[in-house]
C-alpha positions as CSV (number, residue, x, y, z in Angstrom):
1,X,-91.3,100.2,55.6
2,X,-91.3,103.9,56.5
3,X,-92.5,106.8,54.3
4,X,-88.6,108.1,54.5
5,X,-87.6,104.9,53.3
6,X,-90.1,104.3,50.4
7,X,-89.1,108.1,49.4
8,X,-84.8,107.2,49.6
9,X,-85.7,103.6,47.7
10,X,-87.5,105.1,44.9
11,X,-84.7,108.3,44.8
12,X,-82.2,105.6,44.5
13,X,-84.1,104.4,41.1
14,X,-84.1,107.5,39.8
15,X,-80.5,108.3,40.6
16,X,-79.7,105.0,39.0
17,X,-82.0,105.9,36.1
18,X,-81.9,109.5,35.5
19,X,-78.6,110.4,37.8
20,X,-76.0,109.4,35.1
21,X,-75.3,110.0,31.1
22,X,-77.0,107.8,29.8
23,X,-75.4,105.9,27.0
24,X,-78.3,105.0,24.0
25,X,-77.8,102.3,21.3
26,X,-78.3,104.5,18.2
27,X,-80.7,101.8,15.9
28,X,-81.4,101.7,11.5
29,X,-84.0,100.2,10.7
30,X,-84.1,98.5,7.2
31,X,-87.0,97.7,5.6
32,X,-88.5,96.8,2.0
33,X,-90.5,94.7,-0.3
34,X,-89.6,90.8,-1.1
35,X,-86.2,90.9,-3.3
36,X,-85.3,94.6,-3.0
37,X,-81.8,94.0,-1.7
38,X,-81.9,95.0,2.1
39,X,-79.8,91.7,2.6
40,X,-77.5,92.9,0.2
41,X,-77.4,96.1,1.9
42,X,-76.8,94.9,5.5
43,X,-74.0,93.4,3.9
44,X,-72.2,95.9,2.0
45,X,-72.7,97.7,5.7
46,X,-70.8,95.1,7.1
47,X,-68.1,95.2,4.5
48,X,-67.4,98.8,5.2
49,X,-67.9,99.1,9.4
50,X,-64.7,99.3,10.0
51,X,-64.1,100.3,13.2
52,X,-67.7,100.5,13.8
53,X,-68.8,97.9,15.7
54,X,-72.0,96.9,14.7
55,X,-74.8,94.3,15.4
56,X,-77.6,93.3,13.1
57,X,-81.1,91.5,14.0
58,X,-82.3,90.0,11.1
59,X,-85.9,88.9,10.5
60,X,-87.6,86.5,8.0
61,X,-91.2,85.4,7.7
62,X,-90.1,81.7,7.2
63,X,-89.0,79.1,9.3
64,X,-85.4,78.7,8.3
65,X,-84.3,82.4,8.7
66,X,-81.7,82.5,5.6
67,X,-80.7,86.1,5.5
68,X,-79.1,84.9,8.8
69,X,-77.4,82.2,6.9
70,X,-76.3,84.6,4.2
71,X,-74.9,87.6,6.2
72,X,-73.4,85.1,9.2
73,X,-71.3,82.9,6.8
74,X,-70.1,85.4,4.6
75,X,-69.2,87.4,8.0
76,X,-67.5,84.7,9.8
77,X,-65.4,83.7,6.6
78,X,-64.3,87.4,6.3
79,X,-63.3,87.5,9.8
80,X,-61.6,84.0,9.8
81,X,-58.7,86.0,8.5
82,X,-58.8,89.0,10.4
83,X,-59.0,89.8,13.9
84,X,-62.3,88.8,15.9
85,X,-61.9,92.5,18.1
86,X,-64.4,94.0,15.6
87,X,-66.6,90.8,15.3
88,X,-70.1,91.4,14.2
89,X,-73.1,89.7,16.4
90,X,-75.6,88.8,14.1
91,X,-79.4,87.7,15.9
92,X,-81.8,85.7,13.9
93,X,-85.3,86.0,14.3
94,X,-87.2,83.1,12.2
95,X,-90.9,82.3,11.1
96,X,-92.9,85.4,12.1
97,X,-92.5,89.2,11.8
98,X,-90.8,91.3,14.0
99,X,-94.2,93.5,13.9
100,X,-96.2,90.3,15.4
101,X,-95.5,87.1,16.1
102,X,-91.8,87.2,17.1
103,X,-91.8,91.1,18.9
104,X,-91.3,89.2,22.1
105,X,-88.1,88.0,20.9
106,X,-87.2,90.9,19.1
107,X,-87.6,93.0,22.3
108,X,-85.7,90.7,24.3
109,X,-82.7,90.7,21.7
110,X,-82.4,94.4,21.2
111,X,-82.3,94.6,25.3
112,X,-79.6,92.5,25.0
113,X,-77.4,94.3,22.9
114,X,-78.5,97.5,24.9
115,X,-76.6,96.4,27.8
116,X,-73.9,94.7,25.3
117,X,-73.7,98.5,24.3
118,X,-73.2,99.6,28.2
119,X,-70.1,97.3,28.0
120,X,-68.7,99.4,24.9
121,X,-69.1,95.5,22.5
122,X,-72.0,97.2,20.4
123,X,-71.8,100.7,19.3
124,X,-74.7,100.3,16.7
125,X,-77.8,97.8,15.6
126,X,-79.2,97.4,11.8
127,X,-82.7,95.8,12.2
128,X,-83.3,94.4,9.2
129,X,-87.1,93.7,8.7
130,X,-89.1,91.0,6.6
131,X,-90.2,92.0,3.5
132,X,-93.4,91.1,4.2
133,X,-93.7,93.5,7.6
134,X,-94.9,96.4,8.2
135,X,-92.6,98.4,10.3
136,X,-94.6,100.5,12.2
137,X,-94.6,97.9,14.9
138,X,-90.5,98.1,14.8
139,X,-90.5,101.9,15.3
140,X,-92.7,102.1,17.7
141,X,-90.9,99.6,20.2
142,X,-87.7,101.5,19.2
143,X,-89.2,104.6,19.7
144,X,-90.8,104.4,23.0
145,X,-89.9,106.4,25.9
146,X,-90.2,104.1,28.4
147,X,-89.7,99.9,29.2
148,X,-86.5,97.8,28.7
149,X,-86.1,99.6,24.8
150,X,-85.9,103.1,26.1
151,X,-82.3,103.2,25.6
152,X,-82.5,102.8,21.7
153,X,-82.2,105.4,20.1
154,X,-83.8,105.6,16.6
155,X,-81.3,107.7,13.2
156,X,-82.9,106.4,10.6
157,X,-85.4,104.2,8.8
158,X,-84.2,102.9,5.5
159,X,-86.7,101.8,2.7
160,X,-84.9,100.0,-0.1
161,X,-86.7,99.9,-3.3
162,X,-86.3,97.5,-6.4
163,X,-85.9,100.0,-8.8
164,X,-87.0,98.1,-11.9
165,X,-89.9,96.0,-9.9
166,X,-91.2,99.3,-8.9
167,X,-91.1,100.7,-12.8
168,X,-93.3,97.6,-13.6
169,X,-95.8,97.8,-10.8
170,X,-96.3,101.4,-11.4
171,X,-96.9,101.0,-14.8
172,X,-99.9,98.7,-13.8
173,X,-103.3,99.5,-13.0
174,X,-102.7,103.8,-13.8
175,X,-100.0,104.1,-11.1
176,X,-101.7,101.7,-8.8
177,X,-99.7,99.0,-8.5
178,X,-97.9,99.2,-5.2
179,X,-99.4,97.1,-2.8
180,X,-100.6,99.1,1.0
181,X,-98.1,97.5,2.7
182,X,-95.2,98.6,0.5
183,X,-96.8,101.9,0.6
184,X,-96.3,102.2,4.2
185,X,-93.0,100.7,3.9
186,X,-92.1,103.7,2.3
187,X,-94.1,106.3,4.0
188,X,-92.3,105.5,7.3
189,X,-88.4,105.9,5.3
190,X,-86.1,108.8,6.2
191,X,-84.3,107.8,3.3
192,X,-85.1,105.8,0.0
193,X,-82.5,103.7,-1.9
194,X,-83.3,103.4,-5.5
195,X,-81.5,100.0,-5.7
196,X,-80.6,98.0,-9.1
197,X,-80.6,101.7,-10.6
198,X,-78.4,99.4,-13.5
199,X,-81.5,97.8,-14.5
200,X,-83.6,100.3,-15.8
201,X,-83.2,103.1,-18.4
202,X,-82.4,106.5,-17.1
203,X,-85.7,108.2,-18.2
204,X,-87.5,105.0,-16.1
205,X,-85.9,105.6,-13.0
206,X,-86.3,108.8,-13.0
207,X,-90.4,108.5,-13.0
208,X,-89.8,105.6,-10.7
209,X,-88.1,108.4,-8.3
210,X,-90.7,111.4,-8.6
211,X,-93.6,108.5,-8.4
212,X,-92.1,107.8,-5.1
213,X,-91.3,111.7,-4.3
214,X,-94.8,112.7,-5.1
215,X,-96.1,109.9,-2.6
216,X,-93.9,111.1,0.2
217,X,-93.0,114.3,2.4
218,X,-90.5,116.8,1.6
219,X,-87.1,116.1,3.2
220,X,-86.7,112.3,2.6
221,X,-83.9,111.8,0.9
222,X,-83.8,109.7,-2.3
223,X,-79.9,107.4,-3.3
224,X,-79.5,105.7,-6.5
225,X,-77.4,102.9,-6.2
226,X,-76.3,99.4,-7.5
227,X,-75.9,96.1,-5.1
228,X,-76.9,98.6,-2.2
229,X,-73.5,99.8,-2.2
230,X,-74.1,103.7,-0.7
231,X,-71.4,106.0,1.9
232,X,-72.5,105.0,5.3
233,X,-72.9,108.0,6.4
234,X,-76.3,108.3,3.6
235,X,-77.9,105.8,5.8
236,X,-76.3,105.5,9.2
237,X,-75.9,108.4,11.4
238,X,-71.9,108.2,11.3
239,X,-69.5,110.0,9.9
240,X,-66.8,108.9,7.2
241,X,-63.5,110.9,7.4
242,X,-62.3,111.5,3.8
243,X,-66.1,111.3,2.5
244,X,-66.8,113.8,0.1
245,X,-70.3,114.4,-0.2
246,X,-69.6,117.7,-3.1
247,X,-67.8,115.0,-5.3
248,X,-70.4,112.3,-4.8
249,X,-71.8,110.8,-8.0
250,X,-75.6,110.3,-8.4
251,X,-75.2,106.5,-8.7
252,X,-72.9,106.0,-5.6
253,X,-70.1,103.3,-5.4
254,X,-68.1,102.4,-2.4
255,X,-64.4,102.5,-4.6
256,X,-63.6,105.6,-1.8
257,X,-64.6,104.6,1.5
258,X,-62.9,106.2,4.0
259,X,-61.2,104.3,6.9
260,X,-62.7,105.5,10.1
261,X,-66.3,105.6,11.3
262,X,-67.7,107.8,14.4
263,X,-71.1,108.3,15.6
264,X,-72.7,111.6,15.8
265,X,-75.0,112.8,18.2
266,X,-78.9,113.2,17.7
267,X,-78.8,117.2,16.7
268,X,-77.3,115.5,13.4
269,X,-79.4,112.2,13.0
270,X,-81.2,111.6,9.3
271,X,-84.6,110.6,11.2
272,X,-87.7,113.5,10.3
273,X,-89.1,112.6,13.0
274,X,-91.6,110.3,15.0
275,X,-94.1,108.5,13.0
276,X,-97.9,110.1,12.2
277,X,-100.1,109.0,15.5
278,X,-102.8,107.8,12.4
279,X,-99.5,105.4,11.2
280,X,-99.8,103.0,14.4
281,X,-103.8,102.6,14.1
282,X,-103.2,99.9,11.2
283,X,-100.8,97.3,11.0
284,X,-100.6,95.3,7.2
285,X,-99.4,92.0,6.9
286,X,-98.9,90.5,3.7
287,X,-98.6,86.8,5.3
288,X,-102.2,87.2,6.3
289,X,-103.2,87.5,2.2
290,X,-102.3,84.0,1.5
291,X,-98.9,84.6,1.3
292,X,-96.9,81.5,2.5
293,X,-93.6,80.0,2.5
294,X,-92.4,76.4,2.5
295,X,-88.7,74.9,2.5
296,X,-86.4,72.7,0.8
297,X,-83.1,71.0,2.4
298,X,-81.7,68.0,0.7
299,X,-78.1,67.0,0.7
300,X,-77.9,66.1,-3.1
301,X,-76.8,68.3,-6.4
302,X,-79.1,69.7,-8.8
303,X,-78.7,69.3,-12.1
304,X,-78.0,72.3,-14.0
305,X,-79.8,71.5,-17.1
306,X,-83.1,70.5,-15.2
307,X,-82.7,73.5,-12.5
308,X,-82.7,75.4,-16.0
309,X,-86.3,73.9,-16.7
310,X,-88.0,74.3,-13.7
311,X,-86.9,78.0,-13.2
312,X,-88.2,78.5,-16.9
313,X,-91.7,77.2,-15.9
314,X,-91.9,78.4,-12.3
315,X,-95.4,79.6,-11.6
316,X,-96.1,83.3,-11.0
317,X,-97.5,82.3,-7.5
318,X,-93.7,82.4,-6.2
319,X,-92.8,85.9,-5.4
320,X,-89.4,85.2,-4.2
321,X,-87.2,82.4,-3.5
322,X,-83.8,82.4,-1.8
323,X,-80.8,80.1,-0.5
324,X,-78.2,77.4,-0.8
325,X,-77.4,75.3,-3.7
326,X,-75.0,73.2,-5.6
327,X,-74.8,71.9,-9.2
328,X,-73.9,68.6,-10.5
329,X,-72.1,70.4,-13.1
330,X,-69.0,71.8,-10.3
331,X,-68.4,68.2,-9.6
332,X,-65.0,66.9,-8.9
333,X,-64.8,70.0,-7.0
334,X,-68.6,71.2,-5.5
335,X,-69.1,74.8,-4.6
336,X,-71.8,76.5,-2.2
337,X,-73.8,78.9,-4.4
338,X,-76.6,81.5,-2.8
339,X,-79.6,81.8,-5.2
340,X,-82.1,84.8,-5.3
341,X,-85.3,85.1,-7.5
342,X,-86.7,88.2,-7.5
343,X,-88.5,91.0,-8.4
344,X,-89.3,90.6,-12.2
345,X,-88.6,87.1,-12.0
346,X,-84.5,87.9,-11.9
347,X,-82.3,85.2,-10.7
348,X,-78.8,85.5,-9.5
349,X,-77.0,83.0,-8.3
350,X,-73.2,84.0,-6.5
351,X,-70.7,81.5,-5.5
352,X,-69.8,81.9,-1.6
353,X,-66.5,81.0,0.1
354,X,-65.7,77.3,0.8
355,X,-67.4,76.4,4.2
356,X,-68.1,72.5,5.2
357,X,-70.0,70.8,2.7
358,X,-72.4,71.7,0.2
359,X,-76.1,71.5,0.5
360,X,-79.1,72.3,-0.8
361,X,-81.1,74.7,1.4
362,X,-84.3,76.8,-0.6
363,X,-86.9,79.1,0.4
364,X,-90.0,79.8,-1.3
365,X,-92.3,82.8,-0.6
366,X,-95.6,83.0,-2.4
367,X,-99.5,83.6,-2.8
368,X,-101.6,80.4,-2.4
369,X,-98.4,78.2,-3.3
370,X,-98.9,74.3,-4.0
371,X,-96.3,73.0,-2.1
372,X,-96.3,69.8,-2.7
373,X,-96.6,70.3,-6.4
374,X,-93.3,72.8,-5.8
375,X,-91.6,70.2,-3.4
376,X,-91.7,67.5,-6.1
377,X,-90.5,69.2,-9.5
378,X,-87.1,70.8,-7.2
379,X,-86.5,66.9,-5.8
380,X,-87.0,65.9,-9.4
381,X,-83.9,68.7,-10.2
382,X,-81.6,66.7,-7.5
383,X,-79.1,63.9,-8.4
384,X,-77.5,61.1,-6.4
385,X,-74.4,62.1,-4.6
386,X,-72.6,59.4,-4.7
387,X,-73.8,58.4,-8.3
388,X,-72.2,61.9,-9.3
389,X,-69.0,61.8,-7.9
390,X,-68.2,58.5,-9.1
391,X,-68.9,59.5,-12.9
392,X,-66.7,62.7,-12.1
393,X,-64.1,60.6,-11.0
394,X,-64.3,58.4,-13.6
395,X,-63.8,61.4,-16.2
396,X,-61.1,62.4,-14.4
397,X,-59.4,59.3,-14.8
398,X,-59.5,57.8,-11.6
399,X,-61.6,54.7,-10.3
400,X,-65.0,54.8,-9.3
401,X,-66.5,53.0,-6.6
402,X,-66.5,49.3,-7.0
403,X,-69.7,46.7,-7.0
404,X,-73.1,48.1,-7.1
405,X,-72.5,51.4,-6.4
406,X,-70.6,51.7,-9.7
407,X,-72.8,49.3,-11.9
408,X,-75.1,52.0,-10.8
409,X,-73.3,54.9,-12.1
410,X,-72.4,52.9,-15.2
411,X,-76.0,52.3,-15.8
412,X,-76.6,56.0,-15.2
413,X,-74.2,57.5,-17.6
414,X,-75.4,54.5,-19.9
415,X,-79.1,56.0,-20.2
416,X,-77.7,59.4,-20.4
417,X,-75.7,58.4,-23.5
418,X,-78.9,58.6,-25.4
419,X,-78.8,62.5,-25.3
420,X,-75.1,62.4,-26.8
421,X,-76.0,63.5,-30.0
422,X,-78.3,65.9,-29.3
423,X,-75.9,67.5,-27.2
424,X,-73.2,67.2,-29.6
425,X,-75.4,69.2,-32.2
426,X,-76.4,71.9,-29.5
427,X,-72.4,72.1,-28.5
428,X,-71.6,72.6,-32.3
429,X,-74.0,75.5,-32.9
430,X,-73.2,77.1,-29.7
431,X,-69.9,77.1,-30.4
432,X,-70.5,78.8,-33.5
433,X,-72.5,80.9,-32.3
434,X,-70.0,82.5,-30.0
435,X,-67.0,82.5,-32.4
436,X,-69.1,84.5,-34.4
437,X,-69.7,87.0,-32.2
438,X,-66.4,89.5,-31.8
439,X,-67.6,90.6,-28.5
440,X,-67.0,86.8,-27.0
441,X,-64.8,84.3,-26.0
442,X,-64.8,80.7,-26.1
443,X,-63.9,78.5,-23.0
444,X,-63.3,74.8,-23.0
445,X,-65.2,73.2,-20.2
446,X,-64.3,69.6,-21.8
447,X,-67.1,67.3,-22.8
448,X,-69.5,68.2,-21.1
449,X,-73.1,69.1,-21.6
450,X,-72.5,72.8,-21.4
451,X,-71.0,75.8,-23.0
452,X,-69.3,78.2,-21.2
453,X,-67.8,81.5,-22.7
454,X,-66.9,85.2,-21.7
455,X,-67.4,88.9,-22.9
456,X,-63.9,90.2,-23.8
457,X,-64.3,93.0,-26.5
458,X,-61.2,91.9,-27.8
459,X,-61.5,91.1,-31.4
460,X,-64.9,93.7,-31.6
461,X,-61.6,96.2,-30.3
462,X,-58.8,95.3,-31.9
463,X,-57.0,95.3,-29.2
464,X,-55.4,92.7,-26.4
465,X,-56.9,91.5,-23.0
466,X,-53.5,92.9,-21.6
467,X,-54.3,96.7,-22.8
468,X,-57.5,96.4,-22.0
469,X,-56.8,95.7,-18.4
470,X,-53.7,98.3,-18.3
471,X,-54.1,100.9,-20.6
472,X,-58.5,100.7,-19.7
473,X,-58.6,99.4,-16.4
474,X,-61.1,96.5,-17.6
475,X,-61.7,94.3,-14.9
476,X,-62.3,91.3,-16.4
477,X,-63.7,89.2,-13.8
478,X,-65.9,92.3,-12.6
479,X,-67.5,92.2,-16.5
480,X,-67.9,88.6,-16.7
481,X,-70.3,89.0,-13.2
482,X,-71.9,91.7,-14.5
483,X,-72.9,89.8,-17.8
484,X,-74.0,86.9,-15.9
485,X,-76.5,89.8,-14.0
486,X,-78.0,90.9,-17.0
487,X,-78.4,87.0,-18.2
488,X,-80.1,86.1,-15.1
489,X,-82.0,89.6,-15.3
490,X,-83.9,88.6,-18.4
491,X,-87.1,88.1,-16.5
492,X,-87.1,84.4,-16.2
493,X,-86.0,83.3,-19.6
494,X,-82.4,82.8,-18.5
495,X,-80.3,81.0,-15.9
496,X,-76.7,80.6,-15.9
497,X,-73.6,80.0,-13.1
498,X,-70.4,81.8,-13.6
499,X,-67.5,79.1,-14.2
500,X,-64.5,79.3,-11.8
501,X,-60.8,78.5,-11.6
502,X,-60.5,75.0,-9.8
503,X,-58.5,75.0,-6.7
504,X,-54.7,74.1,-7.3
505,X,-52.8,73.9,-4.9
506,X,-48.8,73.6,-5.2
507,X,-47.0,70.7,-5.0
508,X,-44.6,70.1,-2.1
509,X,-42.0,72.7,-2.1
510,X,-43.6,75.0,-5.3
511,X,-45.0,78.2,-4.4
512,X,-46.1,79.0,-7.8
513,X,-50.1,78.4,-7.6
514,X,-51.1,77.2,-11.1
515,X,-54.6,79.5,-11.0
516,X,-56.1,81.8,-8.4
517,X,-58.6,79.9,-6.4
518,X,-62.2,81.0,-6.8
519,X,-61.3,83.2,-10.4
520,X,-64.0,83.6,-12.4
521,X,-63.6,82.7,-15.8
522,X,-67.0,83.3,-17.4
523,X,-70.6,82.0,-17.4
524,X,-71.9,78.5,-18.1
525,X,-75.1,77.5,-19.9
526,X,-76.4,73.4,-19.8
527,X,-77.0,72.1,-23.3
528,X,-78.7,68.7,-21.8
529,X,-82.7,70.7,-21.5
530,X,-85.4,71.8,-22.8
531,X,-83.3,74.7,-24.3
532,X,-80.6,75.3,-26.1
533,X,-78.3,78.1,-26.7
534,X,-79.9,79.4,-29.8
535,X,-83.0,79.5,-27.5
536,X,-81.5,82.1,-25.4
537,X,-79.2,83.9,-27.6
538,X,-81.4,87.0,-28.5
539,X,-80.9,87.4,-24.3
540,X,-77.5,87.1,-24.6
541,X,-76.6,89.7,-27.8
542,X,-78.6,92.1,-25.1
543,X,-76.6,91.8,-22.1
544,X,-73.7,91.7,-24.4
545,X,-74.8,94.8,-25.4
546,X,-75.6,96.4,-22.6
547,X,-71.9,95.6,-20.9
548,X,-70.2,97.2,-24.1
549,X,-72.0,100.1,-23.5
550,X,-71.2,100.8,-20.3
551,X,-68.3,99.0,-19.1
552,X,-66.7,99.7,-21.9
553,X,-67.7,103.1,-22.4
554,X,-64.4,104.3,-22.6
555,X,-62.4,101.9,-24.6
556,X,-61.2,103.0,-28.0
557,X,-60.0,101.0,-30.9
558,X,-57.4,103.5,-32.2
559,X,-54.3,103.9,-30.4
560,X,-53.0,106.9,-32.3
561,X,-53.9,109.2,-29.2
562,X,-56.7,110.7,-30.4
C-alpha cells in the first residue's frame, strides 16, 4: 500500500467519523441504595414517555434479574392495548454489577441501542444500576471520549434516596450511619430524589435533606416526592410542554403531565459536570462485604396466615427482598402480586395485571444469609395447588376432584378444622373491633380465616360515600392503597393484601359488568397465625390516623357552607 493511499484510507475514517452530525444517545443514569424506589421510578418514567421513545438497561446483583420482570410485564400489558410504535426495549443485565462483573455486557448493550438510536427506534436510555454498585464505573464508560460508547451522551445522574431509611441511619452512630458506598452513590448525583417523603414527619425530612446538602456541592438539586412520581423534565434532559415549573409544589405529583416530550441540547443538560479524577481511584462494592443473594421459585400458593409469620420473624440479615407471589387466600380466582421489603423493614405488596399463571418467584439480598435456613421456612409458607383449588371449589359449591386427590383435600380441611374456634373468636373480636371504629368499614369476605375492612370516614363524618367522592373528590380506592402503605410501613409488625373485585364477566348478550375487574375493595388480614387482629390494631388506629389527616384534610362535617 502506498503512503497516498494509507493517507486517503485513514481520511475516509475520519470523514466517516468526524465528517457528519453526529447523532448522541443522551443517557440517565439511576442509581441508589437497596429499596429506595429507582424501580419504581423507571416506571413512573415509562408511564409518562409519551412520545419519548425510551430504552432502559436494568441491572441486578442476583441471578434472576427481577426489576426486569417488574418493569417488562407491567410495560408489555400497558402496551397490549395501545399501539407497539412507541414500544419500550427493556435490556436485562443479571447476577453481577454493571461496575464489574457484567460491564462487558453492559457495554455491548448500550452499543446496541447507540446504533438503534442512528435508526431514529431510541431517542433515550435510563440505566438503572444495582443498589449494591457503585456507579463510578457506569459514568465513566458513559462518559468516555472515545471506543464504541463515545456516542452516549451523559444529562444526568439520578440518586434516589429512601427518605425515611435515611432519617434512621442518620440518626445512628452521630450522623454516621450511611454506609461508603451510598455515600458515593450520592456524591456522583446531579440530582437527589427524596423519595417516600409520606413517610416521615416534615421536620425529619427536612434534616434528612440538609444532612445530604451539607454532604454535597452546591448546585445539586434536591425533589421531594412520593412513589418516585417527579416532571420529567427534573430528571431527564427533556422538555414538557404545559410544565409549569413557578406552580410546582414541593412534594411533586404527576396529576399535570403534559403530553409531549422533546430533548434539549447539551447547553441545557442537568449534569454538573464530569466526575472528580480522585472518584475513579476506588470502586466500593457491597457484594464483596458478605452481601449475598439467593432465590426462590416454586409454582405453589403461600398461605397468607403463615407468610404473616415468617415476615414477622424475618432475621435482620435480609436487607431487601423482592418479587412474585400468590396467596392461597385469592383462590377460586389467583392473582400475581409483586412484593418489596425494604428499607425499615416495610413491605408492600401490589397486585399486577393478569398475565399466564401465577407463581412464586422471590429474591433475597442480605449480609451473611443462611440460606438454607431461609429456603426452608418460605417452602414451609407454600400449599399444594391442587389441594387448594379443590377446597375452593368445594366452597364454592362445585365438585372437587374425585379419588385420592380429594380424600386428600378432605383430610386437609379435616386437620384444619381444629383451628375453627379459634378463628371464630379472633373473627368475632375483629369484627368488633372495626364496627367500633367510625373511621372503618366492614367487608364480608365469607367464612374465611380473615378479616377484611376499609377506611371510609363516613360515620366519623357524618356524611355519605357518594358526597365524599362528589362534593370532596375522595378517591376511595386511592385511600384504601394508601392505608394498606402505612400497614405494611409499620416496620415489620404488619403485613396485609388489598382485597379485590372478582372478575365477572357478563352473561351472553348482557353488557352490564356486575363489578369492575381488579377494584379494590379494602385490605385483608389472616386470622389463622400467630397473630391476631387485636395484635396489630394499635398499627392500624395509626395509619388510620394518618390517612384522615391527610387525605381527608379537607373534608368537613357541616354542610351549612361554612
Amino acid at each position: 500500500m502506498t503512503d497516498a493511499s494509507r493517507i486517503n484510507l485513514f481520511l475516509r475514517a475520519e470523514n466517516q467519523r468526524f465528517g457528519q452530525q453526529q447523532r448522541y444517545l443522551p443517557v440517565t443514569v439511576i442509581t441508589g441504595f437497596l429499596g429506595s424506589g429507582k424501580t419504581t421510578l423507571v416506571r413512573h418514567i415509562l408511564e409518562n414517555k409519551f412520545n419519548l421513545k425510551v430504552a432502559v438497561a436494568v441491572n441486578d446483583f442476583a441471578e434472576v434479574n427481577l426489576d426486569h420482570a417488574l418493569i417488562k410485564g407491567r410495560e408489555e400489558n400497558e402496551q397490549s392495548a395501545a399501539s407497539a410504535a412507541n414500544s419500550t426495549q427493556v435490556v436485562a443485565l443479571s447476577n453481577g454489577c454493571v461496575c464489574c462483573s457484567v460491564r462487558g455486557p453492559f457495554e455491548q448493550a448500550v452499543a446496541a441501542m447507540i446504533q438503534q438510536s442512528d435508526a431514529g427506534e431510541i431517542e433515550y436510555l435510563v440505566i438503572e444500576a444495582s443498589g449494591v454498585s457503585d456507579p463510578v464505573g457506569i459514568i465513566r464508560a458513559v462518559e468516555r471520549e472515545f471506543g464504541r460508547l463515545y456516542r452516549a451522551r451523559l444529562d444526568s445522574v439520578v440518586a434516589v434516596a429512601d427518605t425515611d431509611d435515611m432519617a434512621t441511619r442518620l440518626l445512628q452512630a452521630d450522623g454516621k450511619g450511611l454506609a461508603e458506598a451510598m455515600e458515593r452513590q450520592f456524591a456522583c448525583a446531579d440530582v437527589i430524589l427524596l423519595n417516600k417523603w409520606d413517610l416521615v414527619a416534615e421536620e425529619t425530612g427536612k434534616m434528612v435533606e440538609s444532612a445530604l446538602r451539607e454532604r454535597l456541592p452546591p448546585g445539586v438539586a434536591f425533589h421531594r416526592c412520593e412513589f418516585g412520581r417527579v416532571p420529567l423534565s427534573r430528571i431527564l434532559a427533556v422538555s414538557e410542554s404545559g410544565f409549569d415549573q413557578a406552580t410546582a409544589s414541593a412534594a411533586i405529583t404527576h396529576e399535570s403531565m403534559p403530553n409531549v416530550i422533546s430533548i434539549i441540547g447539551s447547553d441545557a443538560e442537568l449534569r454538573l459536570g464530569p466526575l472528580a479524577p480522585e472518584m475513579g481511584t476506588k470502586t466500593n462494592h457491597l457484594h464483596e462485604a458478605h452481601l449475598s443473594a439467593f432465590v426462590v421459585e416454586a409454582s405453589d400458593p403461600l398461605d397468607l396466615a403463615a407468610w404473616q409469620d415468617f415476615l414477622g420473624v424475618l432475621p435482620s440479615s435480609v436487607v431487601r427482598a423482592k418479587g412474585f407471589v400468590f396467596f392461597t387466600a385469592d383462590y377460586p380466582r389467583p392473582a400475581q402480586w409483586s412484593f418489596q421489603l425494604s428499607g425499615r423493614r416495610r413491605f408492600s405488596c401490589e397486585r399486577e395485571p393478569p398475565s399466564g399463571a401465577p407463581k412464586i418467584l422471590l429474591v433475597f439480598i442480605g449480609h451473611d444469609l443462611d440460606e438454607v435456613s431461609l429456603r426452608a421456612q418460605v417452602e414451609s409458607c407454600l400449599r399444594p395447588a391442587a389441594e387448594v383449588a379443590s377446597i375452593a371449589a368445594r366452597e364454592e359449591g362445585g365438585r372437587g376432584e374425585g379419588g385420592d386427590k380429594g380424600r386428600e383435600a378432605t383430610t386437609t380441611a379435616a386437620a384444619a378444622a381444629s383451628l375453627t374456634d379459634i378463628v371464630a373468636d379472633r373473627n368475632a373480636k375483629a369484627a368488633a373491633l372495626v364496627r367500633a371504629d367510625d373511621r372503618l368499614e366492614l367487608l364480608d369476605v365469607g367464612d374465611g380465616p380473615y378479616v377484611a375492612f376499609r377506611l371510609t370516614g363516613v360515620k366519623h363524618f357524618s356524611t355519605t360515600k357518594a358526597e365524599l367522592t362528589g362534593r370532596f373528590g375522595v378517591n376511595f380506592e386511592r385511600v384504601t392503597e394508601q392505608f394498606a402503605s402505612a400497614l405494611n410501613g409499620s416496620s415489620g409488625q404488619v403485613f396485609v393484601t388489598t382485597v379485590h373485585a372478582p372478575v365477572a364477566p357478563p352473561e351472553e348478550g348482557d353488557s352490564e359488568i356486575v363489578a369492575d375487574e381488579g377494584q379494590v375493595l379494602g385490605v385483608r388480614y389472616a386470622l389463622n397465625g400467630q397473630s391476631s387482629l387485636e395484635d396489630i390494631w394499635p398499627a392500624v388506629e395509626v395509619a388510620a390516623a394518618q390517612i384522615i389527616d391527610s387525605v381527608f384534610a379537607h373534608v368537613t362535617a357541616c354542610n351549612c357552607g361554612w
